[in-house]
C-alpha positions as CSV (number, residue, x, y, z in Angstrom):
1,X,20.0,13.8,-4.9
2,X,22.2,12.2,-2.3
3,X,24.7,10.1,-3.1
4,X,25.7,8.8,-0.1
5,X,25.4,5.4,0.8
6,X,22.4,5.0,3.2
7,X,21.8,2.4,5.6
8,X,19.3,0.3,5.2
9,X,17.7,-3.1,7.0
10,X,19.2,-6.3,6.3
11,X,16.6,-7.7,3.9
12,X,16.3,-10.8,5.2
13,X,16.3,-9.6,8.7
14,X,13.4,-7.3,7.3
15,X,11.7,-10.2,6.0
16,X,11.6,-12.6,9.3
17,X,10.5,-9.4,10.8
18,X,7.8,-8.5,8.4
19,X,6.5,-12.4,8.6
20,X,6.5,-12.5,12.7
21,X,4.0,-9.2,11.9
22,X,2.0,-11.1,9.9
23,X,2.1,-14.1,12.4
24,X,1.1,-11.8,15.0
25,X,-1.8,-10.2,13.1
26,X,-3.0,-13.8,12.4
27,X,-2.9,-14.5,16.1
28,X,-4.1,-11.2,17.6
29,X,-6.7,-10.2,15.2
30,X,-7.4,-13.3,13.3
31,X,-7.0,-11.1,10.2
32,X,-3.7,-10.8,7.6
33,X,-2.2,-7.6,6.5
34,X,-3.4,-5.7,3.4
35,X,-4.1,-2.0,3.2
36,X,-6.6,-1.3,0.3
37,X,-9.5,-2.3,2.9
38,X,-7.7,0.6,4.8
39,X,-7.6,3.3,2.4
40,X,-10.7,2.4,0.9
41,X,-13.0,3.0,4.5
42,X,-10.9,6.3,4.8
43,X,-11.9,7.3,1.1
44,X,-15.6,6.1,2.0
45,X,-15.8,7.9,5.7
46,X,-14.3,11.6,3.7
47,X,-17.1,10.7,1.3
48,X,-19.8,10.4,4.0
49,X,-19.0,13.5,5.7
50,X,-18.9,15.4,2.2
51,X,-22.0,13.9,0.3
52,X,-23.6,11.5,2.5
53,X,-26.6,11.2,0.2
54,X,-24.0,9.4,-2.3
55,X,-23.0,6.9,0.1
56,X,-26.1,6.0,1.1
57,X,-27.5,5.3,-2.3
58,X,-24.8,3.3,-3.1
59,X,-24.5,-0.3,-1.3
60,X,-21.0,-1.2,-1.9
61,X,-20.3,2.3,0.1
62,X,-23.0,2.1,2.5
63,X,-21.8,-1.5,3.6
64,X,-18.9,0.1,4.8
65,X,-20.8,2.6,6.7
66,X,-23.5,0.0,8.4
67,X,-23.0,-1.0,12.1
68,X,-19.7,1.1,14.0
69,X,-18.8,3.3,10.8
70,X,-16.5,3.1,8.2
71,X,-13.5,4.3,10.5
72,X,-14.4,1.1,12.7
73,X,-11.6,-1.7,11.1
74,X,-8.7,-3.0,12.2
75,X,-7.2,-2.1,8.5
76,X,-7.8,1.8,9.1
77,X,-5.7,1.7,12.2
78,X,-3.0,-0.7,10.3
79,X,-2.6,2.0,7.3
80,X,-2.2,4.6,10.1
81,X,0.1,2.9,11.8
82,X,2.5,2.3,8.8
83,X,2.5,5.7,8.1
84,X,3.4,6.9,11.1
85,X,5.8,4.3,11.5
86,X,7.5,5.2,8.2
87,X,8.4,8.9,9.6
88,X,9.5,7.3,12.8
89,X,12.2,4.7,11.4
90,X,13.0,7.2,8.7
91,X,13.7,9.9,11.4
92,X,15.4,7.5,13.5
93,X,17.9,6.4,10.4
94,X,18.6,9.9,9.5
95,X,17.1,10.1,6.6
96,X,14.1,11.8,6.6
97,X,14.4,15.0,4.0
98,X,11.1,16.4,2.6
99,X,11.6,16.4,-0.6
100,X,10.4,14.6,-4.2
101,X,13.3,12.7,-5.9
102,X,13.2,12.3,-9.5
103,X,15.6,10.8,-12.0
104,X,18.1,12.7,-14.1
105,X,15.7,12.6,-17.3
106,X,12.1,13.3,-15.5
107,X,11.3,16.5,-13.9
108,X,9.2,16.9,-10.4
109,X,6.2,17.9,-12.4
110,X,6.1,14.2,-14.2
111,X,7.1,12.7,-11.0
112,X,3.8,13.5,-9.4
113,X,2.5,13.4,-12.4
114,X,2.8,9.5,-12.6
115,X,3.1,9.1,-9.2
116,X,-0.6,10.0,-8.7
117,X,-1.9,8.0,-11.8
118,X,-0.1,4.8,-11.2
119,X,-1.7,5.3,-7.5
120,X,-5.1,5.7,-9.0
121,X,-4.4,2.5,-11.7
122,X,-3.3,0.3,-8.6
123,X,-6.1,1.3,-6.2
124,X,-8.4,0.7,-9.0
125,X,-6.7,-2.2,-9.6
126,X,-7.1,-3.3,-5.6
127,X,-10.5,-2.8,-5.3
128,X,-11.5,-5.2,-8.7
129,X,-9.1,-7.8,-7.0
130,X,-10.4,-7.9,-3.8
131,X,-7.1,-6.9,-2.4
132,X,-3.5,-5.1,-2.9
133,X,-0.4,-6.3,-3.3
134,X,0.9,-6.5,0.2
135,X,-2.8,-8.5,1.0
136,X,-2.4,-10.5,-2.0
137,X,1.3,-11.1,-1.5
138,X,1.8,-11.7,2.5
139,X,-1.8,-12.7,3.8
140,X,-2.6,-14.9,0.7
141,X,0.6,-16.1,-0.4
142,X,1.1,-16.8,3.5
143,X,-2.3,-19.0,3.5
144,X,-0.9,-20.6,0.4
145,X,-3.7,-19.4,-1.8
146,X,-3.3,-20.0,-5.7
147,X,-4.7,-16.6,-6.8
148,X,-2.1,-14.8,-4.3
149,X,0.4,-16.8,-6.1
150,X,-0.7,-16.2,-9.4
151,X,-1.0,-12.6,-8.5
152,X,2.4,-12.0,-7.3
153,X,4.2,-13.8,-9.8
154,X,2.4,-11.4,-12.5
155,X,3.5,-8.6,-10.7
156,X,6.9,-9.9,-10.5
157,X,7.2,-10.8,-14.3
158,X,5.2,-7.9,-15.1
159,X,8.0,-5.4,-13.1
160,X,10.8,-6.8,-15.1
161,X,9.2,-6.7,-18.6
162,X,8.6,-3.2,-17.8
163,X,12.1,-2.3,-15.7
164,X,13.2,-2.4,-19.5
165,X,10.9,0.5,-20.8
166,X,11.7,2.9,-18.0
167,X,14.9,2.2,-16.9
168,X,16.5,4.9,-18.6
169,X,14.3,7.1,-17.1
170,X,16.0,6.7,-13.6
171,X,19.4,6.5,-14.5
């Protein structure tokens, strides 16, 4: 790993421009930000090329197939465009280096490794709450919703009971 001190955003300049995004969103698309709605129609349109049969039997997936497709949203373009603008900025800051960093005590294999299941439990997780985190968080904390609220201030207190546990892992 690098030890270098990398640059980063002011964090408060990050957030005013992270909330003008969400203002424009509002204004522009009448919609917030989230991007489980995203991920999920790109899950559901590789599903309907695969096994189309199982997409239409089911009518949670075939919902998201009816009228323009399930590649037809707003939210697929938004997930697509963070991504792309992720490499960008990270190109632009010098610091993009493929690569998997991993803590001191925990190997690349566990890396993935729990990468890709705490990915799994939070998509899981997005899909029974009718939204992720950045949804939750931004669009519904920014219409002042209790449940967005509630939401984010379990994740918060759930993140520091469990920055205990692991800690040592990363350091």
């Amino acid at each position: 790993m690098d030890n270098k001190e990398q640059k980063f955003w002011n964090p408060y300049l990050g957030g005013v421009a992270l909330g003008l995004v969400l203002l424009a969103s509002f204004l522009i698309m009448g919609k917030g930000l989230g991007a489980s709605g995203g991920v999920y129609r790109i899950g559901v349109s590789i599903v309907d090329i695969l096994a189309p049969a199982h997409v239409g039997a089911s009518t949670y997936m075939s919902s998201v197939t009816a009228g323009g497709g399930a590649l037809d949203s707003f939210y697929v373009f938004m997930v697509a465009g963070v991504f792309l603008g992720g490499l960008l900025s990270s190109y632009a800051a010098g610091r993009f280096r493929p690569g998997i960093r991993s803590g001191p005590r925990i190997g690349r294999r566990a890396r993935i490794g729990l990468a890709f299941a705490g990915g799994i439990i939070m998509g899981f997780a997005a899909r029974l709450t009718l939204g992720c985190t950045s949804g939750q968080a931004l669009s519904g904390g920014a219409l002042l919703s209790a449940g967005s609220w509630i939401f984010m201030l379990s994740v918060f207190g759930g993140g520091y009971a469990m920055a205990y546990f692991v800690r040592r892992q990363w350091t």
